[in-house]
C-alpha positions in Angstrom: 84.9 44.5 -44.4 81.7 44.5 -46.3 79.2 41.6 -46.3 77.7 40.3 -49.9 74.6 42.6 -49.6 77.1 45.7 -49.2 76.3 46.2 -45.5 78.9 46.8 -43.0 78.7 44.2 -40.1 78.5 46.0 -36.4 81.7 45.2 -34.3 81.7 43.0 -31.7 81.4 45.0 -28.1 85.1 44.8 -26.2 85.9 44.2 -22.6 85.8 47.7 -21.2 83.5 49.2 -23.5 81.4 52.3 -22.5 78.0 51.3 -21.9 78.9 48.0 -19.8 78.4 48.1 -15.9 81.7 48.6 -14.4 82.5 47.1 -10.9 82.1 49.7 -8.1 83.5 48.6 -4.6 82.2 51.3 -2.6 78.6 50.4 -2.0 80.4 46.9 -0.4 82.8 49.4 1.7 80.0 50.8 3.1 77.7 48.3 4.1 80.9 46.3 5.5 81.2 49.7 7.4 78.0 49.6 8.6 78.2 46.3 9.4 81.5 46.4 11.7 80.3 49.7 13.6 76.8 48.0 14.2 79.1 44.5 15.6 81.4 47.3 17.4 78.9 49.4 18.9 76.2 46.6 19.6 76.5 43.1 20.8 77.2 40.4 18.9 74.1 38.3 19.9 71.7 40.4 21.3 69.1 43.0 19.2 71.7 44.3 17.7 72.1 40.6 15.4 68.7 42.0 13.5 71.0 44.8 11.9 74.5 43.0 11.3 72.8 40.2 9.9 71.2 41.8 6.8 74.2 44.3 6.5 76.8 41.4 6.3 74.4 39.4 3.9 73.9 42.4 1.8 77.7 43.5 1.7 78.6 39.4 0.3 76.4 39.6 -2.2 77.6 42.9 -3.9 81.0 41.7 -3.2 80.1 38.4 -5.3 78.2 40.9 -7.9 81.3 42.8 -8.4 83.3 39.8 -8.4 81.7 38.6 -11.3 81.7 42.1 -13.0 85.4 42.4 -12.7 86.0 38.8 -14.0 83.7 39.5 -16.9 85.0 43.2 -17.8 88.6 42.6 -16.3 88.5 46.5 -15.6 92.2 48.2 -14.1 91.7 49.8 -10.8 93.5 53.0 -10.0 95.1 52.7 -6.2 92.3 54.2 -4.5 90.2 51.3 -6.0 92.6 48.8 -5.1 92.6 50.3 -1.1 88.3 50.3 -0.9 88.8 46.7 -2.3 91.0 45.1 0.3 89.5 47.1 3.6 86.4 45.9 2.5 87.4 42.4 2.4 89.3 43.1 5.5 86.5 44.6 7.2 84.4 41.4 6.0 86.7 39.5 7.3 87.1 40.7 11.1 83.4 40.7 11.4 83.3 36.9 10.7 86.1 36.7 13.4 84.2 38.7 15.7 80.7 36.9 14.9 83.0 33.4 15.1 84.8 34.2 18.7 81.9 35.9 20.1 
C-alpha cells in the first residue's frame, strides 16, 4: 500500500528476521563446562571457589541473556541445539548440587 504522499511505508521487522541476534547456547555450554571440571578437579571450598565462582555467575547470566533472546525471537532449534541446551542446564544444575552438599 501506498501512503497519501506516494511513498511506500517500510515493513515492520518479523520474529526471525536476518539482522536480529539469535540465541546461541554454546558459550553457556562452555563456561558450565568449565565450571564443573574446575568443581570436579578442585575443591569445592578451597582456592579453587575463586575460579567456579565467576564461571557459574558468568554461565547464569548468558543463560538468562539467551533466555530472553529465545522468548523474544522464538527461534526453532535443530536437535543438536536442543542437546547443548539441556546438558548445559544439567551441567548447571549438578554444580549447585555439588556446591549445595559440599
Amino acid at each position: 500500500m501506498r501512503a497519501e504522499d506516494g511513498s511506500v511505508p517500510a515493513a515492520a521487522p518479523e520474529d526471525g528476521a536476518e539482522g536480529a541476534e539469535k540465541p546461541s547456547w554454546y558459550l553457556a555450554s562452555l563456561f558450565a563446562a568449565l565450571a564443573c571440571t574446575v568443581l570436579r578437579f578442585g575443591g569445592v571450598w578451597t582456592w579453587w571457589a575463586l575460579l567456579w565462582v565467576p564461571l557459574l555467575l558468568l554461565t547464569v547470566a548468558v543463560g538468562v541473556d539467551n533466555w530472553r533472546l529465545m522468548a523474544r525471537h522464538r527461534p526453532r532449534l535443530g536437535a543438536y541445539e536442543w542437546f547443548v541446551l539441556v546438558t548445559t542446564h544439567l551441567g548447571v544444575a549438578l554444580a549447585a548440587v555439588r556446591i549445595a552438599t559440599a
